[in-house]
C-alpha positions in Angstrom: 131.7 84.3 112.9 133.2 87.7 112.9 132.8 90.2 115.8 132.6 94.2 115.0 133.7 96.1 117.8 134.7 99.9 118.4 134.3 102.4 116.7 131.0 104.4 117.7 127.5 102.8 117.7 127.1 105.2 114.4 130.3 103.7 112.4 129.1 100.0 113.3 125.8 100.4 112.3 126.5 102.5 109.3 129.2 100.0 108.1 126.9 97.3 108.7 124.3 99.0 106.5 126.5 99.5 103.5 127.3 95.9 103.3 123.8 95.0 103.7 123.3 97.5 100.5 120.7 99.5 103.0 122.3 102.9 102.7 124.1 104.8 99.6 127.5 104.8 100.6 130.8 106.2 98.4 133.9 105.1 97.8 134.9 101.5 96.2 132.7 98.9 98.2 133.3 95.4 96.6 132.0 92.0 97.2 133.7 89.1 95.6 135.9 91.1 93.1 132.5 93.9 91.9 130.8 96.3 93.1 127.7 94.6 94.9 124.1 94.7 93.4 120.6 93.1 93.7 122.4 89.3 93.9 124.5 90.2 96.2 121.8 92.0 98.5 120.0 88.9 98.3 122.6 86.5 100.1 122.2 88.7 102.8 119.9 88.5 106.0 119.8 91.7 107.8 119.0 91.5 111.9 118.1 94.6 113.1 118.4 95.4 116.7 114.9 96.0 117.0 112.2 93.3 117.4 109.5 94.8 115.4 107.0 91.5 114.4 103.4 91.3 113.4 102.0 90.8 116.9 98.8 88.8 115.3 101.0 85.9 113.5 102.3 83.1 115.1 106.0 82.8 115.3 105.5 79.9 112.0 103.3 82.2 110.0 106.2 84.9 111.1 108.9 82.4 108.7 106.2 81.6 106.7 105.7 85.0 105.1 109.3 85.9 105.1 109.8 82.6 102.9 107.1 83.1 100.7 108.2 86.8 100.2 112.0 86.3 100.1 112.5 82.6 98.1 112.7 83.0 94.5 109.9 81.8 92.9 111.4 78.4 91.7 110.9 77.1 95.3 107.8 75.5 95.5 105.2 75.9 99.0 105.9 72.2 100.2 109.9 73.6 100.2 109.6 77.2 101.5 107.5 74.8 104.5 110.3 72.5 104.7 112.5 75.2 105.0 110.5 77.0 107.6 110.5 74.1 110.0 114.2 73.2 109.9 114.9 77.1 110.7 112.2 76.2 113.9 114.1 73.6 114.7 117.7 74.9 114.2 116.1 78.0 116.4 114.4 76.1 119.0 111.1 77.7 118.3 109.2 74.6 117.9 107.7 74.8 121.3 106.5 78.3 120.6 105.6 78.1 116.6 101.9 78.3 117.0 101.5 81.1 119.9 101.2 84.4 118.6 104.3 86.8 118.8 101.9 89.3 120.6 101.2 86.8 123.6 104.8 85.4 124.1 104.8 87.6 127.0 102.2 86.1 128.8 103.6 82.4 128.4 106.5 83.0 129.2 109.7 84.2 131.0 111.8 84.7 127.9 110.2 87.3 126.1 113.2 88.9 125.2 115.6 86.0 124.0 112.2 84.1 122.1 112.0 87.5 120.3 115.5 88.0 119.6 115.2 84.1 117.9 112.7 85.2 116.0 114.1 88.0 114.6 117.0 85.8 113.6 114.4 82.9 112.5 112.9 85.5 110.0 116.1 86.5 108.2 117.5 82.7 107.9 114.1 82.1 106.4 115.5 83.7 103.9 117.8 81.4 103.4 120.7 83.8 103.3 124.7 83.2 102.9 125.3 85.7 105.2 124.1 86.9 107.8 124.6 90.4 109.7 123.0 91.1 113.4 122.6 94.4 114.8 123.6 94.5 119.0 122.0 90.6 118.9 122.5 90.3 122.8 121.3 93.8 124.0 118.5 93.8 126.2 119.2 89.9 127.0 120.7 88.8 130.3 123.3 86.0 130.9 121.0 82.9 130.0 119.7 84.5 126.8 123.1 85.9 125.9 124.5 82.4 126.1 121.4 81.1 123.8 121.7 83.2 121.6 125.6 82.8 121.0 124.7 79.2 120.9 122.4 79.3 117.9 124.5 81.5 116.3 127.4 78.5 116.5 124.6 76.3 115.1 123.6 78.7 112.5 127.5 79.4 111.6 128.5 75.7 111.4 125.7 75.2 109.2 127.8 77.2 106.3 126.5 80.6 106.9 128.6 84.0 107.2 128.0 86.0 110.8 128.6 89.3 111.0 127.8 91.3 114.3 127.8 94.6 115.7 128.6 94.4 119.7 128.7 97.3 122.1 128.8 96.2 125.3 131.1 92.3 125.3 133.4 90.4 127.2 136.0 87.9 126.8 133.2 85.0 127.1 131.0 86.8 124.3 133.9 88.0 122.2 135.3 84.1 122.6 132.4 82.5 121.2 133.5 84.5 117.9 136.3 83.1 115.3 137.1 86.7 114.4 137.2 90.3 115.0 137.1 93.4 113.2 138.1 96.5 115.4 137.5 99.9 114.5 139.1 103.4 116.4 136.9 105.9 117.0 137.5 107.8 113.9 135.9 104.5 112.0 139.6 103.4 111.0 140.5 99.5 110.7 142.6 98.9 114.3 142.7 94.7 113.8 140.9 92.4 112.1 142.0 88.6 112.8 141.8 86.1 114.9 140.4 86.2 118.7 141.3 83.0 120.2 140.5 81.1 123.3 140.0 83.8 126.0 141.0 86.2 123.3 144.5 85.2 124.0 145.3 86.1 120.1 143.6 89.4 120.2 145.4 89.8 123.2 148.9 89.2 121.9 148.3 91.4 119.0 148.2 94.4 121.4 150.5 93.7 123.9 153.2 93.5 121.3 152.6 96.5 120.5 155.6 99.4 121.5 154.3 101.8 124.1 151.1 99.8 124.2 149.3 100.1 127.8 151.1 97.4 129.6 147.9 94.6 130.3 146.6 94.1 134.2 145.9 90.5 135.0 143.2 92.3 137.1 142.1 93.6 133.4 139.2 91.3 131.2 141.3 91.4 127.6 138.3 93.3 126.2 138.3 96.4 128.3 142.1 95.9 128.0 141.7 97.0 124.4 138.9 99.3 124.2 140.7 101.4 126.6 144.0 101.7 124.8 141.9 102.6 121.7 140.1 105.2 124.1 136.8 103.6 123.6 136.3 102.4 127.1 133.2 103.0 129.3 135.2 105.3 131.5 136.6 106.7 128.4 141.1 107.9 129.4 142.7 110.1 127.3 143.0 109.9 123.5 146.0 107.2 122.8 149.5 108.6 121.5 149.4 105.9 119.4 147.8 105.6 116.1 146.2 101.7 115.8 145.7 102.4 112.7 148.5 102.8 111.3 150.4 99.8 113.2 147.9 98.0 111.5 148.3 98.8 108.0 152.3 98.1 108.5 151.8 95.0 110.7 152.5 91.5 109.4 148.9 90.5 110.7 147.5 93.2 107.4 149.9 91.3 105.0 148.4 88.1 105.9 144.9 89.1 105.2 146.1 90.7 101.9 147.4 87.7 100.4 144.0 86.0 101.9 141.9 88.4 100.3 143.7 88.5 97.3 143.5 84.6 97.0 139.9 84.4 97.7 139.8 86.8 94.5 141.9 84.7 92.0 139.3 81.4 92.9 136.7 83.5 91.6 136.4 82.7 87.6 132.9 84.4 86.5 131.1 87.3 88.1 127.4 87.0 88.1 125.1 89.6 85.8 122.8 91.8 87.5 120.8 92.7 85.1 119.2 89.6 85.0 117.5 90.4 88.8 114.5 91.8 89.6 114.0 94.1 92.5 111.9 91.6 94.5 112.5 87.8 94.9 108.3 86.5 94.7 106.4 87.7 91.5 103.8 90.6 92.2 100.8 88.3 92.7 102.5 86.3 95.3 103.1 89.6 97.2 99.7 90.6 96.9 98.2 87.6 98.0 100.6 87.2 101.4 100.0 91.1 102.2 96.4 91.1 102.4 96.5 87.4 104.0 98.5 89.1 106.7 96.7 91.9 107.1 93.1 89.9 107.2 95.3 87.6 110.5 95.7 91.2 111.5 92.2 91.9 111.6 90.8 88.6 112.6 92.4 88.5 115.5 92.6 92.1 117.0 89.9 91.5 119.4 90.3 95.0 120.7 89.6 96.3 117.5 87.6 93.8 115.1 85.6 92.2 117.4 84.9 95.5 120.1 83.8 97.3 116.7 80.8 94.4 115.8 79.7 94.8 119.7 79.8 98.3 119.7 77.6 98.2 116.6 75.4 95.8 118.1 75.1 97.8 120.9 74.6 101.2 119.2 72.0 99.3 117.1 70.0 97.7 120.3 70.8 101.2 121.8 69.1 103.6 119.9 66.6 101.0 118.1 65.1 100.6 122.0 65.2 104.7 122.5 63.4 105.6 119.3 61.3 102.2 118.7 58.8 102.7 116.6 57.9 106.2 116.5 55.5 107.3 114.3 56.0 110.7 112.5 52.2 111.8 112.9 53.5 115.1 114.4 56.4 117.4 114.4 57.8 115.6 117.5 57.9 112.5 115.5 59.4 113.5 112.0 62.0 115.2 114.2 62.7 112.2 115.8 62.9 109.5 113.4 65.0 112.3 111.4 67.6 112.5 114.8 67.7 108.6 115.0 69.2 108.7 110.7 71.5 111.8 112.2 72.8 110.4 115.7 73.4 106.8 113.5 75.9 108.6 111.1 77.3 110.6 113.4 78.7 107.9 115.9 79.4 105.5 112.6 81.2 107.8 110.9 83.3 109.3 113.5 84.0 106.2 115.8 84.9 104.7 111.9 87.8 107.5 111.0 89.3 107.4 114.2 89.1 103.9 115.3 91.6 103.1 112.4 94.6 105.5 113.2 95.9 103.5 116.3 95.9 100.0 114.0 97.7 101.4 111.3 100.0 103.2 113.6 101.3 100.1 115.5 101.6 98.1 112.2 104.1 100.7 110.9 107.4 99.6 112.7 106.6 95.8 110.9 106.6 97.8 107.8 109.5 99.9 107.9 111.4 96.5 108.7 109.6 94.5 106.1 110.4 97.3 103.1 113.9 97.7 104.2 114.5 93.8 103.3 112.6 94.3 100.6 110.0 92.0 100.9 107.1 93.7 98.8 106.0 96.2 96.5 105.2 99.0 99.1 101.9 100.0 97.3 100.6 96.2 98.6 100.9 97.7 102.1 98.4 100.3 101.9 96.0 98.5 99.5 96.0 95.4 102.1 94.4 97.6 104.6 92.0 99.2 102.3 90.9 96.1 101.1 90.8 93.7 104.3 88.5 96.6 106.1 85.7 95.8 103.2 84.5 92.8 105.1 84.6 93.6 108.3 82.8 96.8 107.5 79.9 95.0 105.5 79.2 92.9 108.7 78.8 96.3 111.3 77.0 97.8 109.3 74.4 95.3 108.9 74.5 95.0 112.5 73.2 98.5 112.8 70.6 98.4 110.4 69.5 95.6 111.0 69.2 96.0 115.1 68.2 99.1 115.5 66.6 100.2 112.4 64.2 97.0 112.7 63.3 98.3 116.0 62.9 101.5 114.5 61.0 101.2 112.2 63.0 103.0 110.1 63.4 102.0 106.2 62.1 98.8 106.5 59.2 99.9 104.3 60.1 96.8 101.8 63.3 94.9 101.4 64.5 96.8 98.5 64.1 99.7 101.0 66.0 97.9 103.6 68.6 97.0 101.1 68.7 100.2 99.7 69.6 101.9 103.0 72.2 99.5 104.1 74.3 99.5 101.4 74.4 103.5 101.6 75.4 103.2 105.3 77.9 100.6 104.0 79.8 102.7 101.5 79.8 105.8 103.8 81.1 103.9 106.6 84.0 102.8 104.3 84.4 106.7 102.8 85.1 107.4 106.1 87.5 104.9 107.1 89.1 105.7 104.1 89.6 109.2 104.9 91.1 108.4 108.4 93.4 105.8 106.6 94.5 108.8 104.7 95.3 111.3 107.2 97.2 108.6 108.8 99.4 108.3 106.1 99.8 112.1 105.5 100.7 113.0 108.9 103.9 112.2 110.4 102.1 111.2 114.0 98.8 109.2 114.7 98.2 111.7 117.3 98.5 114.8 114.9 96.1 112.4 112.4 93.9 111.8 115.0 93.3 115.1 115.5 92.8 116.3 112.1 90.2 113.5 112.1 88.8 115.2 114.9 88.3 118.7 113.2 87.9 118.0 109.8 84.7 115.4 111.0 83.5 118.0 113.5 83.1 121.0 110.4 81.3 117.9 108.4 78.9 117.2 110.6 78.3 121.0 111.2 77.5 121.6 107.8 75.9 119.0 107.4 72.5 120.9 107.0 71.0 119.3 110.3 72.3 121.3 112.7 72.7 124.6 110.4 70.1 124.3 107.4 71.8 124.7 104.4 69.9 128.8 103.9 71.7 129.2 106.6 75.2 127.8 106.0 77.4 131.1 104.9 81.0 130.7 104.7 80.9 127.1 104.8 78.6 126.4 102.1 81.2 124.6 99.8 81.6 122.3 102.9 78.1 121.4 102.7 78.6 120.3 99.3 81.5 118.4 99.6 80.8 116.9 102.8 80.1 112.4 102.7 77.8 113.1 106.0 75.4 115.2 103.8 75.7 112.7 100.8 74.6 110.2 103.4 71.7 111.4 105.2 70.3 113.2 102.1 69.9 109.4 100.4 69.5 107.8 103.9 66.8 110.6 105.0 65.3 110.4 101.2 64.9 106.7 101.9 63.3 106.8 105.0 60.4 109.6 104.4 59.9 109.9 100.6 56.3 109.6 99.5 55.5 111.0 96.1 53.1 113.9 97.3 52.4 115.4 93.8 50.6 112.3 92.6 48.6 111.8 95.6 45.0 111.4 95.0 42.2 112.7 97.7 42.6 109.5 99.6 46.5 109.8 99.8 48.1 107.6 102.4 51.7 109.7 102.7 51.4 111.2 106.1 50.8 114.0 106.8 51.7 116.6 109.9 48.2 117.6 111.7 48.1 121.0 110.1 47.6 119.5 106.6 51.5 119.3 105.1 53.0 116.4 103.6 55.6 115.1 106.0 57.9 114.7 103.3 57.3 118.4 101.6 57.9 119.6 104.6 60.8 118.3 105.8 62.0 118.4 101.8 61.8 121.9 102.2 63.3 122.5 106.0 66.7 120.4 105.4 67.0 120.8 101.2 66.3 117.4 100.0 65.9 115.7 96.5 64.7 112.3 96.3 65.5 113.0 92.7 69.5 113.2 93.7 69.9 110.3 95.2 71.9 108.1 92.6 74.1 111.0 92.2 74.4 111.6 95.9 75.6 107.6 95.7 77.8 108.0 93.5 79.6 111.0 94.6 79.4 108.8 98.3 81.0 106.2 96.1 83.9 108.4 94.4 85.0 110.2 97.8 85.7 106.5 98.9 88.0 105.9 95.7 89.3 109.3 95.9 90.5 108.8 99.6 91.7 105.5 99.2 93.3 106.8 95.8 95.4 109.7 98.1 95.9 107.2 101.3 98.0 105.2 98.3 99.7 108.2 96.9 100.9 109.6 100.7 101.9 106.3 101.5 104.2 105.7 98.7 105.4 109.7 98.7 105.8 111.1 101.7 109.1 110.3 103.0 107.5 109.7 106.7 106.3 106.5 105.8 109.2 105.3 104.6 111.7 104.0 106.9 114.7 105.9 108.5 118.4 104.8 106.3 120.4 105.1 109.9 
């Protein structure tokens, strides 16, 4: 186990990041004799400081994703579980392997140190050589400190490399380490070697050193040396002596030389690179695992899955009750039945686009995490969500029609009709979540996306031709034809009133208004409908969905917002 220490928070982390193979980095960076690679970065589990986790897994599906994503493929699933449940165990997460990661706050007191395990228990799923921690005990107090030092002893006896940053240690924490690396504040090697019981050989290093700072008693040995470095908390002045230096003359630096150099004659071949691909499971595997997360994702967001079927259900009993069975035997009535078609794609379609940003927008820490160890073709992100949506859609929006368009009235003319009309709700309803899954991805905050949503849903429904008739639509009047609300209600509309008028005999049954039009001329006429576009008008419904689901996977992969921070 080797400690980092000094330095600034920047030149740990940035350091640590370079031998993870996470940030471009120049000069002559070697691991085992060449230049590390793709083999190399896989030996390597990276814990970051941050506990970013899918809050809708289970701390075993957690490992369980990370295995399947991050074991080559010649591990079978009986051995990636194996695997999974002696990293449990080693982690003492068995208690807590079925609860999900989002309610480990309600269950129980140690939030903080169970998620700190976890972080760890996703890298070592892995099954990594080394293993390199970011601040692991910041944010934990004494108990979880101690835990957490404890399983790193478990996890370093077991064979592994540790690497880890610390900030803020004392002679306890620095103890439980077999070595440390100390860095001045200009980022220059100050010691690297032993610690010791109580520090005692760190100690002795610097106290032997000429016009060192002679050491208090009163003193812990690590503030002893982080203020004769000038890295203190209550920072002194900037020491006359250059650490550095001492240290590349000492007899400690010709020890690790002739170490280093030894370790470098054992090694006999150097591994090819060429024969690694970027990720460690074939495409399909990722695929598969994405979109199962994703659906867990969905399945269990109550808030969000499960509030959207009931607030379909409700909209559905809602306005079926307020316009049930209204008959179109007068103005009032066509106008009616016309407002329930418009009122039903208006709260569909905007509740639909927004409802999406916040989801996406708490899933994207997990992501930037999960691309930065390289899990999965980024592309699978994106297409997870506009896939695992399809479903979930299908359902609400048979909840609608069905509810309140049976009460309606409202084309249930035959079943075809019924059929007909659902499906064309269904595929809007998607266009639309499409389009807020888009602007989420093109703007750099959900709250900016959101209110794009906002606007650019606001100008559709205005030019829609319901509010403003299309002969009146000015400016705007590209809008109207461009717009997935007007596609909608033009087939949905079409649907619910047509009656062939022009074949009708003398004893006609399409209804008509009481001064003599055909309901369906009329309203034809007054709002610009074609029954005779209505395929087309599904199919362009149809193409804005692939187009925006098309652009939602090019601004995803793209823009450099959604893709996650180097340092």
């Amino acid at each position: 186990m080797l400690a980092l220490l000094g330095g600034t928070r920047t030149n740990k982390a940035t350091l640590l990041k370079c031998l993870a193979g996470r940030v471009p980095c120049t000069g002559n960076l070697q691991a085992n004799g060449f230049r590390p690679g793709a083999p190399f970065c896989r030996l390597i589990g990276y814990v970051e400081k941050l506990d970013a986790h899918q809050p809708y897994l289970s701390i075993r599906e957690s490992l369980q994703f990370s295995a399947a994503l991050r074991l080559g493929k010649e591990v079978g699933s009986m051995m990636r579980n194996i695997h999974v449940e002696l990293v449990l165990s080693q982690l003492g997460l068995l208690p807590y392997s079925n609860q999900l990661v989002g309610s480990l706050c309600d269950s129980t007191g140690k939030t903080f140190e169970i998620a700190k395990k976890l972080t760890i228990a996703v890298e070592l799923a892995a099954n990594p050589s080394i293993l390199l921690l970011e601040e692991p005990i910041v944010g934990l107090d004494t108990t979880g400190t101690s835990t957490v030092l404890n399983v790193l002893s478990k996890v370093s006896r077991s064979g592994r490399v540790i690497i880890a940053t610390l900030t803020h240690a004392n002679g306890r924490i620095l103890s439980s380490f077999d070595l440390a690396l100390i860095l001045t504040e200009e980022g220059h090697q100050a010691y690297y070697g032993p610690v010791g019981y109580n520090c005692n050989e760190l100690l002795e290093y610097f106290t032997s050193i000429p016009k060192a700072p002679r050491y208090s008693e009163n003193a812990t040995p690590v503030n002893f040396v982080m203020r004769a470095l000038g890295l203190g908390i209550r920072k002194g002045q900037t020491p006359q002596i250059n650490y550095a230096e001492i240290y590349q003359t000492s007899f400690l630096q010709e020890i690790n030389s002739k170490t280093i150099s030894n370790a470098k004659k054992l090694i006999k071949e150097r591994a090819s690179e060429d024969q690694f691909s970027t990720y460690s499971a074939p495409y399909s595997r990722q695929a598969i695992w994405v979109l199962l997360r994703t659906q867990r994702f969905l399945w269990r967001n109550v808030h969000y899955t499960y509030g959207r079927l009931t607030g379909c259900i409700m909209i559905g009993l809602l306005m079926g009750s307020l316009y049930y069975q209204i008959e179109y035997k007068d103005t009032y009535g066509a106008t009616s039945r016309m407002l329930y078609i418009y009122m039903q794609v208006l709260l569909i379609g905007v509740i639909s686009a927004n409802n999406v940003i916040p989801q996406i927008g708490t899933d994207r820490l997990v992501y930037f995490r999960e691309k930065r160890a390289g899990m999965y073709l980024p592309v699978f992100y994106p297409v997870s969500w506009a896939v695992g949506e399809i479903p979930y859609i299908f359902i609400a929006t048979l909840a609608v029609v069905g509810i309140g368009n049976g009460m309606a009235g409202i084309g249930t003319g035959s079943m075809a009709e019924f059929l007909q009309y659902w499906l064309v709700l269904f595929i809007f309803t998607l266009c639309v979540t499409y389009f807020g899954m888009m602007i989420t991805f093109l703007a750099p905050l959900p709250t900016l996306a959101a209110f794009a949503v906002s606007i650019v849903t606001s100008m559709w429904v205005s030019a829609s031709g319901v509010v403003v008739v299309l002969s009146d639509i000015r400016f705007y009047r590209w809008m109207y034809w461009s717009n997935p609300f007007q596609f909608a209600m033009n087939v949905m509309t079409s649907i619910s009133f047509y009656c062939n008028t022009k074949e009708c005999a003398a004893n006609c049954g399409c209804p008509r208004f009481p001064d003599g039009f055909y309901v369906w001329d009329k309203l034809a006429l007054l709002r610009s409908l074609d029954h005779g576009r209505m395929d087309t008008d599904i199919l362009k419904l149809s193409a804005m969905c692939v187009l925006f689901a098309s652009l939602a996977f090019i601004f995803f992969i793209v823009l450099k917002h959604n893709s996650p921070p180097q340092s």
